[in-house]
C-alpha positions, -999 to 999 in steps of 0.1 A, spaced: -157 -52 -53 -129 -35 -36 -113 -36 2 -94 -7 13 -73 -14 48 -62 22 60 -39 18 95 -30 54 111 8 55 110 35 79 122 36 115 102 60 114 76 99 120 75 103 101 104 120 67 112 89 48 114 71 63 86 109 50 65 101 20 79 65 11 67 75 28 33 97 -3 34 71 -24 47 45 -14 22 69 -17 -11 80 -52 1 41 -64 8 26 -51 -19 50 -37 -50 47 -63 -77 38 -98 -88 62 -115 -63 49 -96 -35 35 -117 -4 2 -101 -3 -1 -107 -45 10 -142 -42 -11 -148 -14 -44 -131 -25 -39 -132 -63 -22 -165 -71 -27 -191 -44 -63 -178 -33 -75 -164 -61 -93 -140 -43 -85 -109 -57 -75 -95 -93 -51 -72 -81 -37 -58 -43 -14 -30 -34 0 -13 -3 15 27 0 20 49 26 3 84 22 30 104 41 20 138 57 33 163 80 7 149 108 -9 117 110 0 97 76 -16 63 64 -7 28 57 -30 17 31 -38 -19 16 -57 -20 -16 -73 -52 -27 -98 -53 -60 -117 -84 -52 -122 -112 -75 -161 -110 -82 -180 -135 -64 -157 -139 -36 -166 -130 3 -152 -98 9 -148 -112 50 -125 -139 35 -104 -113 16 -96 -94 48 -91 -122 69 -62 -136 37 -49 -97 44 -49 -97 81 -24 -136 77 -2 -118 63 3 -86 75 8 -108 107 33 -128 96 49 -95 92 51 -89 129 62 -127 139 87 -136 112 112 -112 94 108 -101 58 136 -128 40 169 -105 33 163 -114 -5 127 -91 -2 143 -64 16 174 -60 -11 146 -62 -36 130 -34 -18 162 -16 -15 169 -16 -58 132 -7 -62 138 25 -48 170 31 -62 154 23 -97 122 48 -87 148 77 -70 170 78 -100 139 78 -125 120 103 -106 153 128 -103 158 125 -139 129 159 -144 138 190 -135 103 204 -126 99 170 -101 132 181 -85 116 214 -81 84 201 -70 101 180 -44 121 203 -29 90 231 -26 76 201 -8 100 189 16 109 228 22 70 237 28 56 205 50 91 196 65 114 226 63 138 209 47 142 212 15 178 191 15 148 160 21 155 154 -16 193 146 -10 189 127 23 155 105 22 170 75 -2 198 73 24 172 69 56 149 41 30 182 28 27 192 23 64 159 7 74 163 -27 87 142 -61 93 139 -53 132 127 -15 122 99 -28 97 89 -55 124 90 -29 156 62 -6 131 46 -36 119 38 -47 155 31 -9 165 9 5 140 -7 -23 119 -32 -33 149 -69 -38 149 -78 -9 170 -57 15 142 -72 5 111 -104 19 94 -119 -6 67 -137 3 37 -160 -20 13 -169 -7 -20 -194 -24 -38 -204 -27 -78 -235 -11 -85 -259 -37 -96 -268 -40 -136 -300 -28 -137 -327 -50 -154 -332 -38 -187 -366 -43 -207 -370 -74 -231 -381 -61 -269 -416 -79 -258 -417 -54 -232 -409 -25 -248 -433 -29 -276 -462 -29 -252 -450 2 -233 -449 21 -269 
């Protein structure tokens, strides 16, 4: 089974689009992430959870990602999402989580700048949906500058009940297949 959480956020390249970029990495990149430790570790209700951002010129997303643990009530699952994505808005992420947050994206901007054609890629990007192709030079800097009361003031604006669109996918049930007693009275 699989939950997908999808909050309308802010179109991208803007100060509150940095700011649940930040939000998402710190919730859900990694094993020490909250919502991993929460859903994956203490409740064991999941096998894996993620969060991302899907950035566009207009309306973006905010998107949690949980692959259920089979047998487990998918209602329980969103309610362990919803806990956390609340302490969020009440309680500041710990400044250990957003330096961790910070490196990550050093780490993943210095890898990613490494190729040539995803330096061109980029900039055709940022040039074409943003017309600013100098996005590549300047978008580590804004990550950078985004602080505990920024991820908190998004948090608060845009991860809301009345924004979100949830979506339930469920296994296909194993079809019953024929015993050999069966199929030798069929032939």
């Amino acid at each position: 089974p699989r939950l997908d959480i999808a909050f309308k956020a802010p179109p991208g390249n803007t100060a509150d689009a940095y700011a649940l970029d930040v939000l998402s990495t710190a919730l859900g990149e990694g094993q020490s992430s909250p919502l991993y430790q929460s859903l994956v570790k203490d409740k064991e209700l999941a096998v894996n959870v993620f969060c991302y951002i899907e950035e566009h010129k207009g309306p973006s997303t905010f998107n949690v990602t949980v692959l259920v643990r089979p047998g487990k009530d998918l209602k329980d699952v969103e309610k362990a999402v919803y806990a956390e994505l609340e302490k969020v808005k009440s309680e500041p992420i710990p400044d250990w989580e957003l330096q961790k947050v910070h490196m990550m994206e050093r780490h993943q901007t210095a890898q990613e700048l490494q190729s040539t054609l995803y330096r061109a890629y980029v900039i055709g990007e940022t040039a074409s949906i943003y017309g600013d192709p100098n996005l590549i030079n300047t978008r580590f800097d804004k990550i950078q500058n985004v602080t505990k009361v920024d991820i908190q003031r998004a948090a608060k604006m845009y991860l809301t009940g009345d924004n979100r669109t949830v979506v339930t996918t469920l296994p296909k049930p194993k079809a019953v297949t024929a015993s050999k007693e069966d199929r030798k009275s069929v032939v």
